[in-house]
DRENROSE-354862 format. One record per residue (C-alpha): residue number from 1; residue in three letters; y negated, z, x negated. Coordinates in nm, 3 decimals. Each point is the difference from the previous one (the first is absolute). Layout:
BEGIN
R; num; residuo; c2; c3; c1
R; NUM; ALA; Y; Z; X;
...
//
This chain:
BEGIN
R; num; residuo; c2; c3; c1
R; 1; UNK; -3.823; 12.869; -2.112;
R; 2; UNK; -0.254; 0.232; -0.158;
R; 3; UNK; -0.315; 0.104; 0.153;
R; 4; UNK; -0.263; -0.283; 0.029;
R; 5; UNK; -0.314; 0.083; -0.222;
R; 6; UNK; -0.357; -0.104; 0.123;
R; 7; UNK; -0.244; -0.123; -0.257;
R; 8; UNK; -0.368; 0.031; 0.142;
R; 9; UNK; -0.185; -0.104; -0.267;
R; 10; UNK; -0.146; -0.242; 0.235;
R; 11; UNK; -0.159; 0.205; 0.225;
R; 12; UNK; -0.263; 0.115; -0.224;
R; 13; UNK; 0.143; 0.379; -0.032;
R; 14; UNK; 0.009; 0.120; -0.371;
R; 15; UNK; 0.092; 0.331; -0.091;
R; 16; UNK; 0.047; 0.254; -0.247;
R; 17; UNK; 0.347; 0.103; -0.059;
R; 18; UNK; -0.021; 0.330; 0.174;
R; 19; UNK; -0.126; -0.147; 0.318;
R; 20; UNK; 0.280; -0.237; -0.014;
R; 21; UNK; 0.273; 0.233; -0.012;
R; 22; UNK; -0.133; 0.176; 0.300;
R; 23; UNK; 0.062; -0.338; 0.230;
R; 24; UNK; 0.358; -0.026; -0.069;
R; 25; UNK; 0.249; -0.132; -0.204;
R; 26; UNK; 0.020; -0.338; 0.269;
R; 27; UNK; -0.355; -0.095; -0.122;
R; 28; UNK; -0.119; -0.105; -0.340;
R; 29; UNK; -0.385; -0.097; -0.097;
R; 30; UNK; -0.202; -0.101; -0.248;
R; 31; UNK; 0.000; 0.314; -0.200;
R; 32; UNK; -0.342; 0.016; -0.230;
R; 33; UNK; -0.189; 0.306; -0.144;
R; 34; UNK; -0.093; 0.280; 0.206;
R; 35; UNK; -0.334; -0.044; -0.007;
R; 36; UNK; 0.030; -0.367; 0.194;
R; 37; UNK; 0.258; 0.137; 0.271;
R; 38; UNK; -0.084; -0.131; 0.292;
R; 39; UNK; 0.056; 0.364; 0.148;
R; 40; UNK; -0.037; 0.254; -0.223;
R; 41; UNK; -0.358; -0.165; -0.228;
R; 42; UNK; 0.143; 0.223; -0.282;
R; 43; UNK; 0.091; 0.326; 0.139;
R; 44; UNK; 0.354; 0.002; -0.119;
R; 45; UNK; -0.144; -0.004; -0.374;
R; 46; UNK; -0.193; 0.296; 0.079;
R; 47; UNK; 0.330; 0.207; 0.061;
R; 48; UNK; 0.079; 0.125; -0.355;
R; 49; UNK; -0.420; 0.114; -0.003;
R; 50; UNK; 0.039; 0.192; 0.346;
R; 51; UNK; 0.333; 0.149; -0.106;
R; 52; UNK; -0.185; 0.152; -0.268;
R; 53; UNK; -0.283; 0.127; 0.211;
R; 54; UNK; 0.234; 0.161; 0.189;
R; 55; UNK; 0.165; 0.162; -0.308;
R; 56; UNK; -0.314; 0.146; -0.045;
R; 57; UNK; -0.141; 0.118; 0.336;
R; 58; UNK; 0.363; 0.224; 0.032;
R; 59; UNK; 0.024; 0.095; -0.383;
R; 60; UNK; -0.188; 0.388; 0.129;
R; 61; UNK; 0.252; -0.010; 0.326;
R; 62; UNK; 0.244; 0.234; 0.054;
R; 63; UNK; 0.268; -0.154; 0.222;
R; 64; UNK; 0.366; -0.083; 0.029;
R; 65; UNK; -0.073; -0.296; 0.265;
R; 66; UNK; -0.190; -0.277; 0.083;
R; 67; UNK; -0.088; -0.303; 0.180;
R; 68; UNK; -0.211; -0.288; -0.051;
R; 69; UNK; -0.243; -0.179; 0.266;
R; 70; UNK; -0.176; -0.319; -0.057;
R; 71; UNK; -0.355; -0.100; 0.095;
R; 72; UNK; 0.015; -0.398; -0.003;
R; 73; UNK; -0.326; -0.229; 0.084;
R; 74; UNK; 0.083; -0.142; 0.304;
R; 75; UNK; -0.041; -0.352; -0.095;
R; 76; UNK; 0.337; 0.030; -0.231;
R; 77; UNK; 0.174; 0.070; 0.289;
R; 78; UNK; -0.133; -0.249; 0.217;
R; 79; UNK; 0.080; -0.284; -0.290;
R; 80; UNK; 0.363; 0.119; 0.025;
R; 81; UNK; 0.010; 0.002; 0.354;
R; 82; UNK; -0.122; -0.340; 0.010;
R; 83; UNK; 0.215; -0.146; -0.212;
R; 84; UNK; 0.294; 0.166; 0.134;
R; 85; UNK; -0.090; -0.154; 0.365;
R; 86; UNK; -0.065; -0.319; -0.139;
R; 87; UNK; 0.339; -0.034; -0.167;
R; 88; UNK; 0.190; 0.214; 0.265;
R; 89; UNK; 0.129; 0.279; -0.262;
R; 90; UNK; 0.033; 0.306; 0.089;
R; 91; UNK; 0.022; 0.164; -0.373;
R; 92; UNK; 0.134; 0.296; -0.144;
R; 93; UNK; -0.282; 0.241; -0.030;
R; 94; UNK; -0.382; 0.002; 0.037;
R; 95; UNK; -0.232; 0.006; -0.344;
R; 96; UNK; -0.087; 0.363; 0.125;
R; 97; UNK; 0.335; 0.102; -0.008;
R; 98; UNK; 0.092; -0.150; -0.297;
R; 99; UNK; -0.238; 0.137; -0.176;
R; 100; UNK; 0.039; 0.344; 0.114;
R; 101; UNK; 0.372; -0.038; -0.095;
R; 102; UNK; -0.036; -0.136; -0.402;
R; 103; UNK; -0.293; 0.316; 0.010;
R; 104; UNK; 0.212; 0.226; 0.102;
R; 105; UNK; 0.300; -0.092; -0.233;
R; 106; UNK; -0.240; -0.043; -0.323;
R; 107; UNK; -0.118; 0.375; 0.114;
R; 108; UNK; 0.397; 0.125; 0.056;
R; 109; UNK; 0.076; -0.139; -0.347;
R; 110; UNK; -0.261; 0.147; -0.204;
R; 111; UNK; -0.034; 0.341; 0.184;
R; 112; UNK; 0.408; 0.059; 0.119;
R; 113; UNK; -0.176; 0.088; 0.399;
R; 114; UNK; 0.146; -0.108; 0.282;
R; 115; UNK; -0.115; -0.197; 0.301;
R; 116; UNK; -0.066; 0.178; 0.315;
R; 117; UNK; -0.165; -0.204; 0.285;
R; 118; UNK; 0.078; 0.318; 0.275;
R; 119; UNK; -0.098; 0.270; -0.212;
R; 120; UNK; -0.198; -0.067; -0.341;
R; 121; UNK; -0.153; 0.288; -0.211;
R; 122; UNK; -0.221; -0.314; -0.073;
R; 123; UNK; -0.115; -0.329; 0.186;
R; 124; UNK; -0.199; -0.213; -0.246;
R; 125; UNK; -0.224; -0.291; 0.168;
R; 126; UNK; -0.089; -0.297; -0.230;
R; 127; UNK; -0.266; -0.172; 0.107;
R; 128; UNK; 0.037; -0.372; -0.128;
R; 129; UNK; -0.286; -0.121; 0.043;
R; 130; UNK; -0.205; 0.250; -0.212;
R; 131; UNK; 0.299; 0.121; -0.201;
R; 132; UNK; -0.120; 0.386; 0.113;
R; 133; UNK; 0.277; 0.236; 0.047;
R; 134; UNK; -0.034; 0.250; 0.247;
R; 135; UNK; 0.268; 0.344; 0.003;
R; 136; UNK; 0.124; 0.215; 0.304;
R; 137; UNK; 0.186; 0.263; -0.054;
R; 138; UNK; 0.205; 0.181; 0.266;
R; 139; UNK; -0.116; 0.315; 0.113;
R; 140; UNK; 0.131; 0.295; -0.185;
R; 141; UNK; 0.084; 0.343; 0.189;
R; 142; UNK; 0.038; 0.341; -0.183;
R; 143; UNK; 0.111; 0.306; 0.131;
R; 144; UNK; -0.075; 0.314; -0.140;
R; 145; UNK; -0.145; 0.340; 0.062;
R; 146; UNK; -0.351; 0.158; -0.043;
R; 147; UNK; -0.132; 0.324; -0.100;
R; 148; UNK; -0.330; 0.120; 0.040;
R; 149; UNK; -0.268; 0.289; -0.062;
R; 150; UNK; -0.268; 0.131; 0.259;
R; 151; UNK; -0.238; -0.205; 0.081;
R; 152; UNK; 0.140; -0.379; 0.007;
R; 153; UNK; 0.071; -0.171; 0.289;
R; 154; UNK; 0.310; -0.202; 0.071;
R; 155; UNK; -0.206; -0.306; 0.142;
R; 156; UNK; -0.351; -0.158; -0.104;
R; 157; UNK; -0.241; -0.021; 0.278;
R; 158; UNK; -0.244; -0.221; 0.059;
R; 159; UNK; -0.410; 0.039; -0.098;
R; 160; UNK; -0.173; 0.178; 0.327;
R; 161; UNK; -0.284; -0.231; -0.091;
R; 162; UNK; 0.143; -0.329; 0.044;
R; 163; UNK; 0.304; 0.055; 0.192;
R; 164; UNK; 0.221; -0.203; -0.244;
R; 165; UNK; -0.190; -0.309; -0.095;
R; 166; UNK; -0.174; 0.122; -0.347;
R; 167; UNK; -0.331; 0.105; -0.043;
R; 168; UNK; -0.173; 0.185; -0.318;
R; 169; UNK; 0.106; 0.357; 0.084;
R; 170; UNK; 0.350; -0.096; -0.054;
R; 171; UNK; -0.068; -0.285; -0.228;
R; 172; UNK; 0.134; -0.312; 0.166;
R; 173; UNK; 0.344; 0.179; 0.059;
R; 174; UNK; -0.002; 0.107; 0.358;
R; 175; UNK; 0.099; 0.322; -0.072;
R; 176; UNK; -0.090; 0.338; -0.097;
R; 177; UNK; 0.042; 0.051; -0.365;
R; 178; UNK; 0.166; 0.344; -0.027;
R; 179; UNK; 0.334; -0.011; -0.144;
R; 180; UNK; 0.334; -0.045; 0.212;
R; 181; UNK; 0.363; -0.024; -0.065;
R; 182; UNK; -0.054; -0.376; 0.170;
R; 183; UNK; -0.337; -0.084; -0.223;
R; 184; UNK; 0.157; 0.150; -0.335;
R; 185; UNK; 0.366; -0.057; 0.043;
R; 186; UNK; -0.096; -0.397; 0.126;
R; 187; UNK; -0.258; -0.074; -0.282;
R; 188; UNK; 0.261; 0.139; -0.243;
R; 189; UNK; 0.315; -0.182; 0.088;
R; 190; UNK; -0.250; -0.329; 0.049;
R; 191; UNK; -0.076; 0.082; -0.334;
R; 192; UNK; 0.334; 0.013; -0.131;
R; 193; UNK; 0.189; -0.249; 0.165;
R; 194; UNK; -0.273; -0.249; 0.023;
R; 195; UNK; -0.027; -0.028; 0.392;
R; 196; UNK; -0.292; -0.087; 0.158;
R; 197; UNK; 0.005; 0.298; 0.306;
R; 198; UNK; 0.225; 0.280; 0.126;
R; 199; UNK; 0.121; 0.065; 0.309;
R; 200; UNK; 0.120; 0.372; 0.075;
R; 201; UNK; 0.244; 0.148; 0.298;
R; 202; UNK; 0.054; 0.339; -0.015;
R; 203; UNK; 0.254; 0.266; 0.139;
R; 204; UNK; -0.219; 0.219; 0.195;
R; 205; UNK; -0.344; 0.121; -0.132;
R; 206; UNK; -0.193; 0.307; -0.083;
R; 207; UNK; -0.321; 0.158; -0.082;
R; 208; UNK; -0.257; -0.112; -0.216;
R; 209; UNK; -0.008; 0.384; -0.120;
R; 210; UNK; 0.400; 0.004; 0.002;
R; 211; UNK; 0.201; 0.002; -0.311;
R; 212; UNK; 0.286; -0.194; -0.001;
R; 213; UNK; 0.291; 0.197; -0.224;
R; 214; UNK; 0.255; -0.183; -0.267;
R; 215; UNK; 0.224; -0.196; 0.046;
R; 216; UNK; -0.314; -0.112; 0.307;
R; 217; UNK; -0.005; -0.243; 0.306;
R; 218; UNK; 0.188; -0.345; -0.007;
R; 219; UNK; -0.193; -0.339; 0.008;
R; 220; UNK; 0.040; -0.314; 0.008;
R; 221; UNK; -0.287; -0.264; -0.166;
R; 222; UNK; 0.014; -0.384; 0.080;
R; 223; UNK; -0.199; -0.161; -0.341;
R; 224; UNK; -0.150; -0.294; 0.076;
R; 225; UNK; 0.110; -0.322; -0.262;
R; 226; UNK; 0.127; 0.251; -0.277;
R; 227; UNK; -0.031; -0.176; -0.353;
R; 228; UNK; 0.293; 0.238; -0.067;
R; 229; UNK; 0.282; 0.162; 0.195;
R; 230; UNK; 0.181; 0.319; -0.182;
R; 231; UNK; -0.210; 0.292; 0.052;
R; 232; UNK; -0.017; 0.264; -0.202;
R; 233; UNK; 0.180; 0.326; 0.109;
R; 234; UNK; -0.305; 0.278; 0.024;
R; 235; UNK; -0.380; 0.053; -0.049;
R; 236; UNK; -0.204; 0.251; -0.032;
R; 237; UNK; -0.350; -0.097; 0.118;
R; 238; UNK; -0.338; 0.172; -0.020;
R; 239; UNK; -0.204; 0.031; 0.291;
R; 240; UNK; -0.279; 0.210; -0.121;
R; 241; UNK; 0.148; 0.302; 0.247;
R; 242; UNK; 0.346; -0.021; -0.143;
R; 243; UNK; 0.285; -0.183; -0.124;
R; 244; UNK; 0.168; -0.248; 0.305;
R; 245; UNK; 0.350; -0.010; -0.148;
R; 246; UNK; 0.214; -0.290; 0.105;
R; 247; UNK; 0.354; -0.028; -0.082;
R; 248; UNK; 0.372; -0.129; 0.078;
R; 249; UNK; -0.193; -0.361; 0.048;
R; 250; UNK; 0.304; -0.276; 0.061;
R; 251; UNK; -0.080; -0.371; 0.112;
R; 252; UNK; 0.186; -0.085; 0.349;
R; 253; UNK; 0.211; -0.261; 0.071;
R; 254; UNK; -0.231; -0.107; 0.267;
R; 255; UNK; -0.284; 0.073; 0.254;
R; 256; UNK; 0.148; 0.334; 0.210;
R; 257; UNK; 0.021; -0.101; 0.381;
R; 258; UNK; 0.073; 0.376; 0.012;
R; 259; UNK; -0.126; 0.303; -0.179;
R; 260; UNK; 0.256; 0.256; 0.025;
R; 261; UNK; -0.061; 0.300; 0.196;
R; 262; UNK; -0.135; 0.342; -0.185;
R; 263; UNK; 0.024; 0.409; 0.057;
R; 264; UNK; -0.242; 0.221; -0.252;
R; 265; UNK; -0.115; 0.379; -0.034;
R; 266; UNK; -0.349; 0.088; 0.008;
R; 267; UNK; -0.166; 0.286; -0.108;
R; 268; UNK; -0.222; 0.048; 0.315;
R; 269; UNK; -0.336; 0.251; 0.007;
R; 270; UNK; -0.052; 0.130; 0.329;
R; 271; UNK; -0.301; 0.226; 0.141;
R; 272; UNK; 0.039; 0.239; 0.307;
R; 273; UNK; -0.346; 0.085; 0.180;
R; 274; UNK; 0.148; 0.393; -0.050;
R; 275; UNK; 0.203; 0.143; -0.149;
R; 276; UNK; 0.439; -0.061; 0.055;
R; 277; UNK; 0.214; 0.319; -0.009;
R; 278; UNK; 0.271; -0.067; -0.252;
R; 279; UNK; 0.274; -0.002; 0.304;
R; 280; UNK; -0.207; -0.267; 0.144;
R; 281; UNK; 0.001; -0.200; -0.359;
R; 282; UNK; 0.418; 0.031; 0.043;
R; 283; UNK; 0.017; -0.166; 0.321;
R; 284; UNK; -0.120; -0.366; -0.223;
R; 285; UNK; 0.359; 0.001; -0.090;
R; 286; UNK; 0.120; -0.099; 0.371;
R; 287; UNK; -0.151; -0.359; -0.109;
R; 288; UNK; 0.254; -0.042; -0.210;
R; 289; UNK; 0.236; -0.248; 0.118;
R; 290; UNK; -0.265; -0.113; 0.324;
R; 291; UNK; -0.003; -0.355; 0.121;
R; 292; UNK; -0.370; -0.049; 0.044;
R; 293; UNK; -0.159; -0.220; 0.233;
R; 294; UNK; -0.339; -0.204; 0.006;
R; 295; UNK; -0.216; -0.305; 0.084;
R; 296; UNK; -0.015; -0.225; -0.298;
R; 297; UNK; -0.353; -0.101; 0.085;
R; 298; UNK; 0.148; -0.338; 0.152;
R; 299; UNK; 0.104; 0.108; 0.298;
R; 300; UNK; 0.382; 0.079; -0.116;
R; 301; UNK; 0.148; 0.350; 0.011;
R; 302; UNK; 0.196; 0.050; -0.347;
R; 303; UNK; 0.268; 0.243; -0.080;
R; 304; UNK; -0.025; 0.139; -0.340;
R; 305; UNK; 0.205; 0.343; -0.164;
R; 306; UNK; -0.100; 0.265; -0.179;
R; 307; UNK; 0.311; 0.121; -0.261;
R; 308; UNK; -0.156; 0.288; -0.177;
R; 309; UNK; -0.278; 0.278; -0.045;
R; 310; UNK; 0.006; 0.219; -0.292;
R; 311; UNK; -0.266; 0.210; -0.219;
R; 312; UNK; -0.198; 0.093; 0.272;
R; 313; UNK; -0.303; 0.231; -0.101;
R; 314; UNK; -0.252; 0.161; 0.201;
R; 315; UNK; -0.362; 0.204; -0.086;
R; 316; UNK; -0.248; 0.042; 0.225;
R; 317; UNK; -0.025; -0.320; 0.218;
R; 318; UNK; 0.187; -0.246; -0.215;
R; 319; UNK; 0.312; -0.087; -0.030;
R; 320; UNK; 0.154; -0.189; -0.311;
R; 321; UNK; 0.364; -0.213; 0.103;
R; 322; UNK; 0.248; -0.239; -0.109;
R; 323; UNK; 0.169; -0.188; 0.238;
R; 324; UNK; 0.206; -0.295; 0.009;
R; 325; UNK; 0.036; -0.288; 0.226;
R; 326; UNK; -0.018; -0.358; 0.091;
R; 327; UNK; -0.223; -0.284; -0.169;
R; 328; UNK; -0.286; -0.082; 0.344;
R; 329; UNK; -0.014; 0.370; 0.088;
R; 330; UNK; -0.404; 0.070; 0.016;
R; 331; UNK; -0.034; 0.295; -0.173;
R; 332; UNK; -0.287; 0.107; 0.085;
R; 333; UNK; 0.081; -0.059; 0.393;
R; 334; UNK; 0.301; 0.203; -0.028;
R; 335; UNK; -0.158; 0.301; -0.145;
R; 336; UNK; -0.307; -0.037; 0.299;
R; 337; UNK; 0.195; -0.116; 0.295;
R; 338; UNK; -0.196; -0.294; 0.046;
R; 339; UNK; 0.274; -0.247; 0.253;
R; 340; UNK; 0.219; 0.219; -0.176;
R; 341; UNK; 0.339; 0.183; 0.111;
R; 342; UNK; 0.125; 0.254; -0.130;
R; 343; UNK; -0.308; 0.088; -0.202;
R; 344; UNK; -0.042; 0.247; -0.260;
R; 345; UNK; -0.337; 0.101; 0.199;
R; 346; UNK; 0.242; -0.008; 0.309;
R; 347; UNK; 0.304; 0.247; -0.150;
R; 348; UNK; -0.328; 0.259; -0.153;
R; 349; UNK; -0.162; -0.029; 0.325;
R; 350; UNK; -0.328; -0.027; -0.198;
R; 351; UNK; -0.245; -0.290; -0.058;
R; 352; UNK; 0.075; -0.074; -0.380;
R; 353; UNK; -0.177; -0.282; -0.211;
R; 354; UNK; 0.181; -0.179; -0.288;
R; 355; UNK; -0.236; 0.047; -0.278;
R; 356; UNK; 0.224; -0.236; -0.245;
R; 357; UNK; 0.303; -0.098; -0.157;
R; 358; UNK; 0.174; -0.133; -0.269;
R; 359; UNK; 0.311; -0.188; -0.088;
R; 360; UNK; 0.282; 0.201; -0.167;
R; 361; UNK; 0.275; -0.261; 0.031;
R; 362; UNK; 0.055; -0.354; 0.194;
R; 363; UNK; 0.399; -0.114; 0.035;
R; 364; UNK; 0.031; -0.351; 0.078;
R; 365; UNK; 0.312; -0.050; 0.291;
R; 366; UNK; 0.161; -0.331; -0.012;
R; 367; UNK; -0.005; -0.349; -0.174;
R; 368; UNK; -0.282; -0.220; 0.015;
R; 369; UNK; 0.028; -0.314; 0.238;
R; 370; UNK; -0.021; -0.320; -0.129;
R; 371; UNK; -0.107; -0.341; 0.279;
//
């Protein structure tokens, strides 16, 4: 014998022919226009319209992926769940799903993406109710390097006058309004990819009065709900002290769980309170190949190598160096002595003050780490 087909008609439950598919094959119904369903008070007419919205909202979206949520009025639900208790049906699928399913297949046909419901470039919320459509992209990160001229920070700080929370002086933004890698670089790719913030972690840092040398210092930049997500290669940005030049910009796979580790040669400017005989200048090169120890500043010793020293010049009390060595090496600690050993201070046997540096080179060691 076949399966036994139940006619409720009875029962006072008329629906739409949507809403009947999703109880089952075992039940049949009434079936009248959507607009009388007992469940749905003509929702399922109002696909086609939101499909369109949709269509719309994502037509300036870059993206290879996508998923669809639905925001239902909670009395369609409840309808369905009544009548589903009443009768003792257990259904195929809920009107939210349903409808984020014939969404998400009008979108696949007319725009060839995919469906991702792990990882979308784009989750698109429909809002039933008021037909809105709201978009989320996933977060974009770039890596890429920076170079700078004298006289631009690497981070923004915030407004000495309000401490962060906006005032006049720094017109509602919390910070101080002098130009920064972070402030121009951020605004810029905003700008570009159509993200609403940036989010910066850097390899190491440096002087506001630093330069930072081609090809410059790796980055990596979390936008914030890019409209787009292919960034360009380079820029070349004015800061009103300089061009900040940033290049070799790529789009990760992911967010880094890991940056990778980093050694770089400075150009360090050093001052002696006298002046250093030239045989005392020579003995900088027994640095060269030191394992230096200090205090991180949280309580944990660190081990960190220096690999090179080259070009070193000396008149009167300065001294003018290039040295190489590990990315989280303080500078400026190493040429003092400051919780420091072996210090360049340490090996002239002389107080010496770093009076700057810039960056000649960063090489990046390793693979970034993915979560």
């Amino acid at each position: 014998m076949g399966r036994r087909i139940v006619v409720h008609e009875s029962d006072g439950f008329s629906l739409c022919e949507r809403c009947a598919q999703r109880q089952g094959a075992d039940h049949q119904f009434r079936l009248v226009a959507s607009r009388d369903c007992f469940i749905c008070h003509g929702v399922t007419s109002r696909i086609a319209f939101l499909e369109k919205r949709v269509l719309r909202a994502t037509h300036r979206q870059q993206w290879s992926s996508f998923s669809v949520g639905v925001i239902m009025p909670a009395e369609i639900q409840e309808r369905e769940d009544e009548l589903r208790s009443e009768l003792k049906i257990r259904g195929l699928e809920t009107v939210k799903s349903q409808l984020s399913r014939i969404i998400s297949e009008s979108v696949c046909a007319e725009t060839r993406k995919k469906v991702d419901k792990l990882r979308p470039d784009l989750t698109v919320l429909v809002n039933v109710g008021t037909s809105a459509v709201e978009l989320q992209a996933r977060p974009l990160f770039i890596h890429g390097r920076y170079g700078k001229p004298r006289g631009i920070p690497q981070r923004r700080y915030f407004c000495m006058n309000c401490n962060g929370r906006g005032c006049h002086q720094c017109k509602g933004t919390g910070y101080v309004l002098t130009p920064s890698v972070e402030s121009v670089a951020g605004s810029k790719l905003c700008k570009l990819m159509g993200a609403d913030r940036a989010r910066f972690s850097w390899f190491g840092s440096e002087d506001p009065d630093s330069l930072v040398l081609p090809p410059g210092r790796p980055f990596v930049v979390e936008l914030k709900n890019p409209r787009k997500r292919t960034p360009p290669r380079r820029l070349n940005l004015i800061t009103g002290k300089g061009i900040l030049r940033l290049s070799g910009l790529r789009a990760l796979a992911d967010r880094p769980a890991k940056l990778p580790s980093f050694v770089f040669m400075t150009r360090v400017f050093m001052k002696a309170p006298v002046k250093i005989a030239k045989d005392e200048v020579k003995k900088l090169g027994k640095i060269r190949g030191a394992t230096i120890t200090f205090d991180n500043g949280r309580g944990r010793v660190v081990h960190k190598k220096v690999y090179s020293i080259r070009r070193t010049k000396a008149r009167g009390t300065r001294i003018i160096s290039e040295i190489k060595m590990d990315g989280g090496l303080p500078i400026k600690r190493l040429v003092s002595g400051e919780d420091v050993s072996p210090s360049i201070s340490e090996l002239l046997k002389t107080p010496l003050e770093c009076e700057g540096f810039d960056i000649l080179r960063v090489w990046e060691r390793g693979e970034f780490q993915f979560g």
